[in-house]
N, C-alpha and C positions, 0 to 999 in steps of 0.2 A: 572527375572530382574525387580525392581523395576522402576517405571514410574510416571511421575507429571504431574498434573494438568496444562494444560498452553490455551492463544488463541491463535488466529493465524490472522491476519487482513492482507486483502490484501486491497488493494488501486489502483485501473484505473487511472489513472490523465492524463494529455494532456503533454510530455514531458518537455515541456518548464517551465512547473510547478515542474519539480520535486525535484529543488535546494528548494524550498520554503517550498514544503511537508517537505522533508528529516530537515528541519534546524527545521522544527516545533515541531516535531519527537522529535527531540535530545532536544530542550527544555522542552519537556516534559516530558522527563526522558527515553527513548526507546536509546537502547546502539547498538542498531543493524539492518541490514534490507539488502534486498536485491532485487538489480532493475534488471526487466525482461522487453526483447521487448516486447512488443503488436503489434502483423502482423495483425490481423484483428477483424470487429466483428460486430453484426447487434445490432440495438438499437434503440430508438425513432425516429432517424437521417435516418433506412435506413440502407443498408449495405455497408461496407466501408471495405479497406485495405491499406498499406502501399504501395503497389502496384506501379509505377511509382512516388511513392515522390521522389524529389532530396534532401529535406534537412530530416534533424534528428530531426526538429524544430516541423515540423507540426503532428509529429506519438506522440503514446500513449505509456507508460510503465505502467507496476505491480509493485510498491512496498509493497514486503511483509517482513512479522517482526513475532515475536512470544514472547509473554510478559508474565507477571505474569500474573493471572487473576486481583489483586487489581490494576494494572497500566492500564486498559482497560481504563478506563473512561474518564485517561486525556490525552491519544492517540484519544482518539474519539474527542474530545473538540478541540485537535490541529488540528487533520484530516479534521476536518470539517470546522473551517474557512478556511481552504486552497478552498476546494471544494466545495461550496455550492456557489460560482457563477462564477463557471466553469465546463465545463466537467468533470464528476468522479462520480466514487462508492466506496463503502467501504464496503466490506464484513467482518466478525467475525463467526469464526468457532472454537468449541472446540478442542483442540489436545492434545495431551502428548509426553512430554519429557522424556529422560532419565539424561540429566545434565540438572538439576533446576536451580543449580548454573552460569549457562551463560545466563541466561534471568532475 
């Protein structure tokens, strides 16, 4: 079975961030993506979990997405004003597809 070239960018953000990412996202041409809890994780800060939070306000999500390779660049340029004075990472990993056509 034939396979495509694609990346794969995951995104940490602080929840309450994530209407802002996601709208960034879609201005920049990205057609899809998909938001994960984040239960816990250690970091600059120390180790932390969601553990006794009562709201959904204060915890972290994963959005990830999986794009052409030529569309990285301005997913990164979106991603990044979001996150660069706030909590967050952004990972880029190669991966492959088998429908090209949905990304």
């Amino acid at each position: 079975m034939q396979t495509h070239k694609a990346k794969r960018v995951a995104i940490i953000i602080e929840q309450v961030m994530q209407s802002r990412l996601t709208d960034a996202m879609e201005r920049a041409g990205v057609t899809g993506w998909t938001v994960l809890p984040v239960l816990g994780g250690s970091g600059d800060s120390g180790t932390w979990s969601r553990e006794g939070q009562v709201s959904r306000g204060t915890g972290m999500v994963q959005v990830l997405c999986v794009i052409k390779p030529e569309r990285l660049d301005g997913l990164l340029d979106a991603a990044f004003a979001v996150v660069e004075r706030h909590i967050g990472i952004v990972t880029v990993s190669d991966c492959e597809v088998l429908r090209a056509e949905r990304f």
